[in-house]
MIMIKE-727983 format. One record per residue: x, y, z of N, C-alpha, C in turn. Coordinates in steps of 0.1 Angstrom, whole numbers. Example, Ala and Ser with C-alpha at 12.3 -4.5 7.8 and 13.67 -1.06 7.14 Angstrom:
<nodes>
npx 132 npy -57 npz 78 capx 123 capy -45 capz 78 cpx 132 cpy -33 cpz 78
npx 128 npy -22 npz 71 capx 137 capy -11 capz 71 cpx 129 cpy 0 cpz 79
</nodes>
This chain:
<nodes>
npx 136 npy -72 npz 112 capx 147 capy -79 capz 107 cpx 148 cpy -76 cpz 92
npx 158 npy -66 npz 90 capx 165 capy -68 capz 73 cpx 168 cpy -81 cpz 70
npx 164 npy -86 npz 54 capx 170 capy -96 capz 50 cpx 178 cpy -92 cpz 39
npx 188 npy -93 npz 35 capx 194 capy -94 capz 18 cpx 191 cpy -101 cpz 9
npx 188 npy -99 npz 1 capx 188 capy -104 capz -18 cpx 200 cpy -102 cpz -26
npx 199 npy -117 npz -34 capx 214 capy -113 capz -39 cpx 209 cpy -105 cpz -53
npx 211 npy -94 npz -59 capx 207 capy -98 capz -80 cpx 216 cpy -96 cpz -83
npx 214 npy -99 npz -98 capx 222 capy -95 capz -106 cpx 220 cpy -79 cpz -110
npx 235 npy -72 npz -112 capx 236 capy -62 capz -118 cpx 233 cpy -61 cpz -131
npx 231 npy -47 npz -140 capx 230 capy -51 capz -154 cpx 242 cpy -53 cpz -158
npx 254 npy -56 npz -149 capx 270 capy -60 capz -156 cpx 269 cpy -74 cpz -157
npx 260 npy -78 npz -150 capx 260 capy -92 capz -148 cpx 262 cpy -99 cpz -136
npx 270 npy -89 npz -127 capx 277 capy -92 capz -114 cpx 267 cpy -93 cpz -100
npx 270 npy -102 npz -93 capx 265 capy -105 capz -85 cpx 264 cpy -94 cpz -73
npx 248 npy -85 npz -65 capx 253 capy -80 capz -56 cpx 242 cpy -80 cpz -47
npx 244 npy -72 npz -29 capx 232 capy -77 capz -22 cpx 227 cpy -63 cpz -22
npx 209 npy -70 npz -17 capx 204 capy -57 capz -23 cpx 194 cpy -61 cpz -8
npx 193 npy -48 npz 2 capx 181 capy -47 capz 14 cpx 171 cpy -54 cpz 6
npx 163 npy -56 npz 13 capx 148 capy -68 capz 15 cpx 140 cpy -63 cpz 28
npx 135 npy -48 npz 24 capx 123 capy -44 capz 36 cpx 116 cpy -56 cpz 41
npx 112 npy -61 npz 55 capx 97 capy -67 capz 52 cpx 85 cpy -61 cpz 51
npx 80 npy -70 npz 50 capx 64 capy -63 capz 43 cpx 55 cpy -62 cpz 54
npx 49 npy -47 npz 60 capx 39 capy -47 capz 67 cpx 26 cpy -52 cpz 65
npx 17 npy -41 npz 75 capx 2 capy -45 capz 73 cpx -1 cpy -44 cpz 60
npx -9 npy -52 npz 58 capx -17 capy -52 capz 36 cpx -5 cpy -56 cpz 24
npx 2 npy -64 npz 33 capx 17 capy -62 capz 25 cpx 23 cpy -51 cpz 21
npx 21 npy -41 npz 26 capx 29 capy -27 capz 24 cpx 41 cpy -29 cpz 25
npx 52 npy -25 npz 21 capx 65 capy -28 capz 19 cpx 69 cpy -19 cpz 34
npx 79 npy -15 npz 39 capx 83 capy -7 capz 53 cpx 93 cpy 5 cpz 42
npx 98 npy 18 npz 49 capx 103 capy 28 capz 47 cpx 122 cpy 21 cpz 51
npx 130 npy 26 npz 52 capx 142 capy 26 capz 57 cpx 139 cpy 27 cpz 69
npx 131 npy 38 npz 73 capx 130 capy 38 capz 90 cpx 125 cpy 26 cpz 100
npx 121 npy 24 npz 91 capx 110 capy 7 capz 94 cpx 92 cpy 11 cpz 93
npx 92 npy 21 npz 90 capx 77 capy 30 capz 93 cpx 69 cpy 23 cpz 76
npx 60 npy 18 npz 82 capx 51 capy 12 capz 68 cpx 43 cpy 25 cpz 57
npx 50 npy 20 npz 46 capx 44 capy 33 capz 39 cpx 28 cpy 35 cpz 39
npx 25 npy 46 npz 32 capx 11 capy 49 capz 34 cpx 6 cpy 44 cpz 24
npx -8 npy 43 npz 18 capx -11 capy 44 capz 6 cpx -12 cpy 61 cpz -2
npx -9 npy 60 npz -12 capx -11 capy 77 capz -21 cpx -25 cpy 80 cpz -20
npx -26 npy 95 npz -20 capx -40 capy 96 capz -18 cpx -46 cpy 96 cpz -34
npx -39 npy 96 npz -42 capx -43 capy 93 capz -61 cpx -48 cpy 80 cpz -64
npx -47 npy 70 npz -49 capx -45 capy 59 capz -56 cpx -66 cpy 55 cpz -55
npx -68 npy 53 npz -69 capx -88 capy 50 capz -74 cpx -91 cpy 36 cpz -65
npx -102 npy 38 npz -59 capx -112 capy 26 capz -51 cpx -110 cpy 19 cpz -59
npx -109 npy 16 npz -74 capx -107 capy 1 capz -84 cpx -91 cpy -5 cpz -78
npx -82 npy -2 npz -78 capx -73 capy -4 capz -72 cpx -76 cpy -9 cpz -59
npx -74 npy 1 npz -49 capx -83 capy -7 capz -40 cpx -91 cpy -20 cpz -35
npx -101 npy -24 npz -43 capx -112 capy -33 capz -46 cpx -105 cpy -45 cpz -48
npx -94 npy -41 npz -57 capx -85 capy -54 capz -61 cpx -76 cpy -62 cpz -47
npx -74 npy -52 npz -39 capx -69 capy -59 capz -27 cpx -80 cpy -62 cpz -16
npx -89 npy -53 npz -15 capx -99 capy -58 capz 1 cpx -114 cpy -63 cpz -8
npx -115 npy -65 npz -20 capx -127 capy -73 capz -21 cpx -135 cpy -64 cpz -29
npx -145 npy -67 npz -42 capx -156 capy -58 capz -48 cpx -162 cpy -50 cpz -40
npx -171 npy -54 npz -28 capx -177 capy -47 capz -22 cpx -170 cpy -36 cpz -14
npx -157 npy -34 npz -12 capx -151 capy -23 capz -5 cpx -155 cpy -10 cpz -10
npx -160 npy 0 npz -1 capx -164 capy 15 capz -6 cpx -173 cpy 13 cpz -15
npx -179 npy 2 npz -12 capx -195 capy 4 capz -23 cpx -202 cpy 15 cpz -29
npx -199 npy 24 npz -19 capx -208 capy 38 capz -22 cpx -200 cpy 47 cpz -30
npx -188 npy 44 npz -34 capx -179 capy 51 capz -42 cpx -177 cpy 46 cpz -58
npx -176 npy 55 npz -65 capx -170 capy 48 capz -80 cpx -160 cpy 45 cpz -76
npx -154 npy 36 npz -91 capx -141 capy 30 capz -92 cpx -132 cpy 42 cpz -91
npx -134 npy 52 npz -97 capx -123 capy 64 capz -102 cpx -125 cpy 71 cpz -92
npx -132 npy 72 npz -82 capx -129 capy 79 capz -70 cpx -118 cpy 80 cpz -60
npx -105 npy 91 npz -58 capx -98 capy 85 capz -53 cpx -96 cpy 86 cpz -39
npx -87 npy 81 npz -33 capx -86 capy 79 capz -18 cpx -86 cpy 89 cpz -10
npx -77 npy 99 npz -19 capx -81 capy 111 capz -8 cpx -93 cpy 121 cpz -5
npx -104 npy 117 npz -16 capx -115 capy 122 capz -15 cpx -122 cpy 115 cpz -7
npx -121 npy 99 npz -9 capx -131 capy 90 capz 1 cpx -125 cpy 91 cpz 17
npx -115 npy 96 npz 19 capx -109 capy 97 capz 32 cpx -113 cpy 111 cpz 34
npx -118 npy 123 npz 28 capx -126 capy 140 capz 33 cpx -140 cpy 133 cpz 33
npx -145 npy 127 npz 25 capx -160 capy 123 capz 25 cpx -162 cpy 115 cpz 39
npx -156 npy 104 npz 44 capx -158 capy 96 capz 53 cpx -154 cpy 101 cpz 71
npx -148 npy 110 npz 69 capx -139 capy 119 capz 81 cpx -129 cpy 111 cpz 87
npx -124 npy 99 npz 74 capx -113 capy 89 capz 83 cpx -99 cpy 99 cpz 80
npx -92 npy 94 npz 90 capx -84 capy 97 capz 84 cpx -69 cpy 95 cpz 78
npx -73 npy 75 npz 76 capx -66 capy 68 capz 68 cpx -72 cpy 54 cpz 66
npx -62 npy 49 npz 53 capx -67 capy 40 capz 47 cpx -72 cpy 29 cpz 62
npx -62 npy 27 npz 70 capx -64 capy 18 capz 83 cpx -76 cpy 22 cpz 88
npx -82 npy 29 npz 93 capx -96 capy 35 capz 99 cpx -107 cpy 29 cpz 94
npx -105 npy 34 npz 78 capx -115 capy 27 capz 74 cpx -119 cpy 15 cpz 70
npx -104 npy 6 npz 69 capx -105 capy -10 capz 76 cpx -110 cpy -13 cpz 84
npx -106 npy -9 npz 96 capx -117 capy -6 capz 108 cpx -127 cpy -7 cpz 110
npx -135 npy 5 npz 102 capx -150 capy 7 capz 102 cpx -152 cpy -4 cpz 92
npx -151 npy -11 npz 88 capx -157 capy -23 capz 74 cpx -165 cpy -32 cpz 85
</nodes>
């Protein structure tokens, strides 16, 4: 289900604006309806901030996802929710 949002423009004027809903992990959805992915740039500190300190314990902060996803043999962020 699309919803609309009204904002304001920077004219001032009133207008409606799509309202994806939000998938699994609160992921926002695509136009298609397909839930975006996470970036593979995006650092386990980031991360940690959504599923908890201990997530990827074995990993530094600055390690990023698409290395911990070659090291782990997952082959997405979901999997390795999974395996937790």
């Amino acid at each position: 289900m699309t919803t609309y949002l009204l904002v304001r423009s920077i004219q001032g004027s009133l207008m409606a604006s799509k309202h994806f809903p939000k998938g699994l992990d609160h992921r926002q959805r695509d136009r298609d309806g397909e839930i975006r992915h996470k970036r593979g740039d995006t650092q386990v500190k980031t991360l940690r901030k959504e599923y908890g300190d201990q997530f990827l314990s074995g990993f530094r902060a600055t390690t990023r996802l698409d290395t911990v996803l070659k090291r782990t043999g997952a082959e997405s962020l979901h999997q390795l929710l999974k395996k937790k």
